[in-house]
C-alpha positions as CSV (number, residue, x, y, z in Angstrom):
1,X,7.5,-9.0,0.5
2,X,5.6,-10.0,3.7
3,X,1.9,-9.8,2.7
4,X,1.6,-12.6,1.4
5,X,1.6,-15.7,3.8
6,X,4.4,-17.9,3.8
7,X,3.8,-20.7,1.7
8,X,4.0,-24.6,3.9
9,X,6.0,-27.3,2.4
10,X,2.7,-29.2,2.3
11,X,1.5,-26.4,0.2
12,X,4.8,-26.4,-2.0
13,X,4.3,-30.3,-2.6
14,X,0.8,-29.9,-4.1
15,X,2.5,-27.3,-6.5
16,X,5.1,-29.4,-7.6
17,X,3.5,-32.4,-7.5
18,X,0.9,-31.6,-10.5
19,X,4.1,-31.0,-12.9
20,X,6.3,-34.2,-11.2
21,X,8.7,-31.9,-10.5
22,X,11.0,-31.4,-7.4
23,X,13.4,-28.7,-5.9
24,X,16.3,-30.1,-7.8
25,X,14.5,-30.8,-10.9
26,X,13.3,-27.2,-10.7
27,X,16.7,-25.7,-10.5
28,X,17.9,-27.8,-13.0
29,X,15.3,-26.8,-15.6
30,X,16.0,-22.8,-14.2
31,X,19.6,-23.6,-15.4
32,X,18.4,-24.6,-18.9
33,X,16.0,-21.7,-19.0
34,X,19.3,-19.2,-18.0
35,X,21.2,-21.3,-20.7
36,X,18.7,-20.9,-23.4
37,X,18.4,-16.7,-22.8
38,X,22.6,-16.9,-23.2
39,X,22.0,-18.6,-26.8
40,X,19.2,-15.8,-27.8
41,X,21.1,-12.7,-29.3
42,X,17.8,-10.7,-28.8
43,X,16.4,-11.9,-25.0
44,X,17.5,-10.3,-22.3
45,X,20.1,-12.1,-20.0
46,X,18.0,-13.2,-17.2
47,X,19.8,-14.8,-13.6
48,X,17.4,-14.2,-11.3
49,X,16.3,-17.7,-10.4
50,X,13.5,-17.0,-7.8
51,X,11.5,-15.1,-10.9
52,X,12.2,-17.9,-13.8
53,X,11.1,-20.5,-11.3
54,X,7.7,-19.0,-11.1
55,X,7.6,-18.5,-14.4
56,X,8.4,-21.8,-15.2
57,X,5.8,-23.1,-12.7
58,X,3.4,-20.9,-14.5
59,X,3.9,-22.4,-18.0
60,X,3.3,-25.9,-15.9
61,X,7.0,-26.7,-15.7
62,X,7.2,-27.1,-19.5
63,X,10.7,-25.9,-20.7
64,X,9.9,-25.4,-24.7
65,X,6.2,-23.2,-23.3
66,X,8.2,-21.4,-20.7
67,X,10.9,-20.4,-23.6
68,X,7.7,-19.5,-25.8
69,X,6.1,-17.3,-23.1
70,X,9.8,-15.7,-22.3
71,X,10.1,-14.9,-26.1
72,X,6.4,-13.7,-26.5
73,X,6.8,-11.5,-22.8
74,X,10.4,-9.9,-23.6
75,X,9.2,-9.3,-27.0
76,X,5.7,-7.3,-25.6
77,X,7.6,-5.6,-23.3
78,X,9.9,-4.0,-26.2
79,X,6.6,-3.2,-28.3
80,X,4.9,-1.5,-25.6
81,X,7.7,0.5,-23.2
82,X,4.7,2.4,-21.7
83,X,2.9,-0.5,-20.0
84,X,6.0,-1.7,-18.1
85,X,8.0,1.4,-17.4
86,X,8.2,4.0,-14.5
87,X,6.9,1.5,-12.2
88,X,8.4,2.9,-9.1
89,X,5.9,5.8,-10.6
90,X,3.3,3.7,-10.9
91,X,3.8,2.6,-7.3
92,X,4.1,6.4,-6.2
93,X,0.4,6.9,-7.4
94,X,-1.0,3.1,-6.8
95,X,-2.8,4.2,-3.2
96,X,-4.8,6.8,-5.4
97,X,-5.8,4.8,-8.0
98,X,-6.9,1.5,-5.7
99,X,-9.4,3.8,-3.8
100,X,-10.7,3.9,-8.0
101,X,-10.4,0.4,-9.0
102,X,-8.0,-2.1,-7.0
103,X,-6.3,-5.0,-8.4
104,X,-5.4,-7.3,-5.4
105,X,-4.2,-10.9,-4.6
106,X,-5.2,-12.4,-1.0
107,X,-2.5,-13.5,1.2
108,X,-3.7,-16.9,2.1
109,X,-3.6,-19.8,-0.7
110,X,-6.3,-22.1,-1.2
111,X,-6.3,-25.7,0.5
112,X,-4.7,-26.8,-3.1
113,X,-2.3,-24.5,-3.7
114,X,-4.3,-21.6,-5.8
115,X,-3.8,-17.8,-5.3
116,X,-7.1,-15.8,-5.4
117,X,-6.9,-12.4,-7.1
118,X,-9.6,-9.6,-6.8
119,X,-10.1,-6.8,-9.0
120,X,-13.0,-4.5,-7.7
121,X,-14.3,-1.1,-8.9
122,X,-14.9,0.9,-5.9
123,X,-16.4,4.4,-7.1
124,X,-18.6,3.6,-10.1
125,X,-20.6,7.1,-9.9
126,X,-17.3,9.3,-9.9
127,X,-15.1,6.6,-12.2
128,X,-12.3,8.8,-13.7
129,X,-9.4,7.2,-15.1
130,X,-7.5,6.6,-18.1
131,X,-7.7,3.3,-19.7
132,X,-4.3,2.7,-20.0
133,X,-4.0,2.8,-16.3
134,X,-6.3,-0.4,-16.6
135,X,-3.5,-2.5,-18.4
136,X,-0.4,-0.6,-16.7
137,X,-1.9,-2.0,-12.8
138,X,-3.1,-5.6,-14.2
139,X,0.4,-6.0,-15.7
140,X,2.0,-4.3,-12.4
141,X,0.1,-6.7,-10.5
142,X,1.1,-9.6,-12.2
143,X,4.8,-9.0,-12.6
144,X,5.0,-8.5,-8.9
145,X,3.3,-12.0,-8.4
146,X,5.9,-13.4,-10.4
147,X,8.8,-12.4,-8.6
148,X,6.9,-12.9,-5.2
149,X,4.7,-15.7,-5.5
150,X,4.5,-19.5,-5.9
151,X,1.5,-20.2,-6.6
152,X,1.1,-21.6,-10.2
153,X,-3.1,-20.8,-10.7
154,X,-5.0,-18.1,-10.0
155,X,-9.0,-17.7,-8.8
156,X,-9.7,-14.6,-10.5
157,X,-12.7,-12.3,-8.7
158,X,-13.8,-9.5,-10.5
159,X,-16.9,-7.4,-8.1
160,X,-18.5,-5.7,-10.5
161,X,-20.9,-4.3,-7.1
162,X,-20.1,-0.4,-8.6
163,X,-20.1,-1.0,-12.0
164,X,-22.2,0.8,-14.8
165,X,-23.2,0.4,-18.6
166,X,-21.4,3.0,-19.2
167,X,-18.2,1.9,-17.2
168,X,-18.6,-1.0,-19.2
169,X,-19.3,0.2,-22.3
170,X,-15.8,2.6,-22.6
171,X,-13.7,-0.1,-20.6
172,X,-14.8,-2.5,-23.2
173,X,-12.0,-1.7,-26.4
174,X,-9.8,-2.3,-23.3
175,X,-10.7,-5.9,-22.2
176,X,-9.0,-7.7,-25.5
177,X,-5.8,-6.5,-24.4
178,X,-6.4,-7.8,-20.8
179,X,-7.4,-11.0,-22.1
180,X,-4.2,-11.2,-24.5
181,X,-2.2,-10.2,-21.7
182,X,-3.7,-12.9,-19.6
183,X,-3.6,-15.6,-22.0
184,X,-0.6,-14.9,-24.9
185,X,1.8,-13.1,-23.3
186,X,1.7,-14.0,-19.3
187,X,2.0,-17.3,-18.1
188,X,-1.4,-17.0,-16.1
189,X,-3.4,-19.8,-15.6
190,X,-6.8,-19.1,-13.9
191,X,-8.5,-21.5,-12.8
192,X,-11.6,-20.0,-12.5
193,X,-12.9,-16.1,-13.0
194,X,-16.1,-15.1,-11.1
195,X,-18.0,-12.1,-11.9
196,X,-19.8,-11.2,-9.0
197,X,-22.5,-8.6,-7.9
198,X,-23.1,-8.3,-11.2
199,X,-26.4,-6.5,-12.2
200,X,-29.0,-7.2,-14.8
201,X,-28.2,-4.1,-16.6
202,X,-24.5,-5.4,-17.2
203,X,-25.0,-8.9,-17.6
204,X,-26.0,-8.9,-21.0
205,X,-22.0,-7.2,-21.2
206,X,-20.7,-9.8,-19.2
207,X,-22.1,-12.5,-21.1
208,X,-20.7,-11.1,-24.9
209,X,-17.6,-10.8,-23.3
210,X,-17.6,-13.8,-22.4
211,X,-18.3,-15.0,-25.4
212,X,-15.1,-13.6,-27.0
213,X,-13.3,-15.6,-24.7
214,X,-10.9,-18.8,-25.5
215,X,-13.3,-22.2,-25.2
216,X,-11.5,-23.3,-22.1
217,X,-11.6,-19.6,-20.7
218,X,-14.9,-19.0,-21.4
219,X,-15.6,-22.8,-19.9
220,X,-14.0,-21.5,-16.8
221,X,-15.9,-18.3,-16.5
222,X,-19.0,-18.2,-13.9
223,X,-21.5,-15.1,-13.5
224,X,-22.1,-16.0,-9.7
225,X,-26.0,-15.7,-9.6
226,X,-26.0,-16.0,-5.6
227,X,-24.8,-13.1,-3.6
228,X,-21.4,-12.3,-3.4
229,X,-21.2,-13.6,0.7
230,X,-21.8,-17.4,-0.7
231,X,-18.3,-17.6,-2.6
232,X,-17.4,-19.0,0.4
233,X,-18.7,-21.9,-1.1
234,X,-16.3,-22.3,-3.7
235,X,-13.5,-21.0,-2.5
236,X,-11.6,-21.4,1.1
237,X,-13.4,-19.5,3.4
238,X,-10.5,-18.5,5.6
239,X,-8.7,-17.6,2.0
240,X,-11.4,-14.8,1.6
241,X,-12.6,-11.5,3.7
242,X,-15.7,-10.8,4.7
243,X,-17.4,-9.3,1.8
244,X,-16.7,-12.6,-0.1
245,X,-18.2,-15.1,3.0
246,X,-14.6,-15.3,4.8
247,X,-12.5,-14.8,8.1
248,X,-9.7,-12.8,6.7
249,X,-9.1,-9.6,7.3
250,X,-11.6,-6.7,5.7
251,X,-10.6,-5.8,2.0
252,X,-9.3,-2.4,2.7
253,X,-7.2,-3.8,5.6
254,X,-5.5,-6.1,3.1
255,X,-5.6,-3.6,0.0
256,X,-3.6,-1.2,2.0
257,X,-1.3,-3.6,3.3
258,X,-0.1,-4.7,-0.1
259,X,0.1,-1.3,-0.9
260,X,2.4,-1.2,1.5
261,X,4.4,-4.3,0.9
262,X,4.8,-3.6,-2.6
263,X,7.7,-0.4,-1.5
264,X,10.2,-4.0,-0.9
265,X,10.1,-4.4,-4.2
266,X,10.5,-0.9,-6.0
267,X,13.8,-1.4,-6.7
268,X,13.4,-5.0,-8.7
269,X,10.8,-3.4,-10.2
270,X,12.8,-0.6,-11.6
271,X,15.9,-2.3,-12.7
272,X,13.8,-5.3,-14.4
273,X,12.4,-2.7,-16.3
274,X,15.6,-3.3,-18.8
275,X,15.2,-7.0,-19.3
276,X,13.6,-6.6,-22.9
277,X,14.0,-7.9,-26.4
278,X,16.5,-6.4,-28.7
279,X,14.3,-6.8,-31.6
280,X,17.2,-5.6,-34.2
281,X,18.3,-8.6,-33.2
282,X,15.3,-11.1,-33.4
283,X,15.7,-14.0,-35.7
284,X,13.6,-14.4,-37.8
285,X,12.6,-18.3,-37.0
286,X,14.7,-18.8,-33.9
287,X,12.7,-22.4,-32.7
288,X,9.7,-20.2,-30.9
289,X,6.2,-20.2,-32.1
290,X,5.1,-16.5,-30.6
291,X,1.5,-16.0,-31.3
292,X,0.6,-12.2,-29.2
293,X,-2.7,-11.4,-31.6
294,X,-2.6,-7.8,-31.7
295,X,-1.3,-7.1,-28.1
296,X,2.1,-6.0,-29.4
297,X,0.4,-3.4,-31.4
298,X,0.5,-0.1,-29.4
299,X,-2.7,1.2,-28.9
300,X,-4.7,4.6,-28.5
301,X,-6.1,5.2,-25.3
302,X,-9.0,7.0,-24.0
303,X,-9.9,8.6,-21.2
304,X,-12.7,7.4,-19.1
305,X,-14.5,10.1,-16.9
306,X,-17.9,9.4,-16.4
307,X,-20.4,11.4,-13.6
């Protein structure tokens, strides 16, 4: 996948350096991760060793949370077939749905290692899409960021700039299951999560979502009061496009490219899409504290279509 800029050894030594880990300590580790999935009659047998290294990055190069978060993952992934299925599908009709609502990770990385992630609503007035669709792209998103990407935290953005009350009141039985996604099943760590262009109508919104959050999440979460040009404050400004303060290239540029990029990686896509857990073979206490709230619980979705 060649959107995302190549990452420099300098770079790569920040990552591992926060964990103490090395190259060879990483493979090492990958080994006792492929090891481990051998020994679990109900996890899939997983050898690709590009994908469990940035997973195991992820879960800060911890081997017993990295077997947690592979256990809770393959587990979710079994209890809810429609979220991470027919993804070559989901990449047929992904151009369509980012002119609705776009999920996309910048190509540059931070001075200190961090990948910046944007998810911004583009047609607020005309906002038709089904809420399902909401969890299907943020999970498509993410799994291609593990297979493609080193980074090991995230800067999440979310431009609110064409978003309603009434966006947010029907997308709101939808957020819980983005935030368990985030936090229980995926080894995400963000950093930090600004909500930007935010009006006053849907700040009081924001703010009790907010306050559902996890402490540290919550702690981490920022409704940026300045305009939306002045992240480059806070963030890298060559990291971010213009909209955001930066010198890269302009959102849509870089929305369509990773569009485009993402074709590499169909295939991966589609045959990872049988890595589950048998769970007729689960144990019932196999050494793995799983707690997934309510996420595994399949859910009924609605259809947003407002005018």
């Amino acid at each position: 996948m060649d959107y995302l800029e190549p990452i420099t050894k300098e770079k790569l030594k920040i990552i591992y350096d926060e964990f103490g880990a090395t190259e060879e300590s990483l493979k090492n580790d990958v080994n006792i991760l492929m090891e481990w999935l051998e020994k679990q009659p109900h996890l899939p047998n997983v050898k690709d060793t590009e994908w469990l290294t940035h997973f195991l990055l992820c879960c800060k190069n911890s081997l017993e949370r990295a077997k947690q978060k592979l256990d809770a993952y393959f587990t979710t992934k079994a209890l809810n077939p429609s979220i991470f299925t027919k993804r070559k599908e989901m990449l047929a009709i992904a151009p369509s749905f980012s002119n609705l609502m776009c999920f996309l990770a910048l190509p540059k990385l931070t001075k200190d290692g961090k990948r910046v992630i944007v998810l911004k609503i583009f047609q607020g007035s005309t906002f038709n899409v089904t809420s399902e669709l909401l969890v299907n792209f943020a999970q498509l998103a993410y799994d291609i960021l593990m297979k493609v990407d080193s980074a090991s935290q995230y800067i999440m953005i979310f431009d609110m700039e064409n978003t309603t009350v009434q966006i947010m009141a029907v997308c709101f039985p939808v957020m819980k299951k983005l935030v368990d996604q985030i936090t229980k099943v995926n080894p995400l760590r963000i950093q930090n999560f600004y909500a930007v262009n935010v009006s006053s109508a849907v700040e009081p919104l924001i703010n009790f979502s907010i306050s559902l959050l996890s402490k540290k999440l919550a702690s981490r979460t920022v409704v940026w009061k300045k305009k939306a040009k002045d992240l480059a404050e806070v963030i890298d400004e060559e990291v971010l496009p213009a909209i955001y303060g930066g010198t890269e290239k302009p959102f849509e540029d870089l929305r369509d490219q990773f569009l485009e990029s993402t074709k590499s990686i169909g295939d991966w896509l589609e045959s990872a899409e049988a890595d589950i857990a048998d769970l007729s073979k689960k144990p019932t206490d196999n050494g793995v504290s799983i707690d997934i709230g309510d996420y595994g619980v399949e859910g009924t979705f609605r259809k947003i279509n407002l005018d």
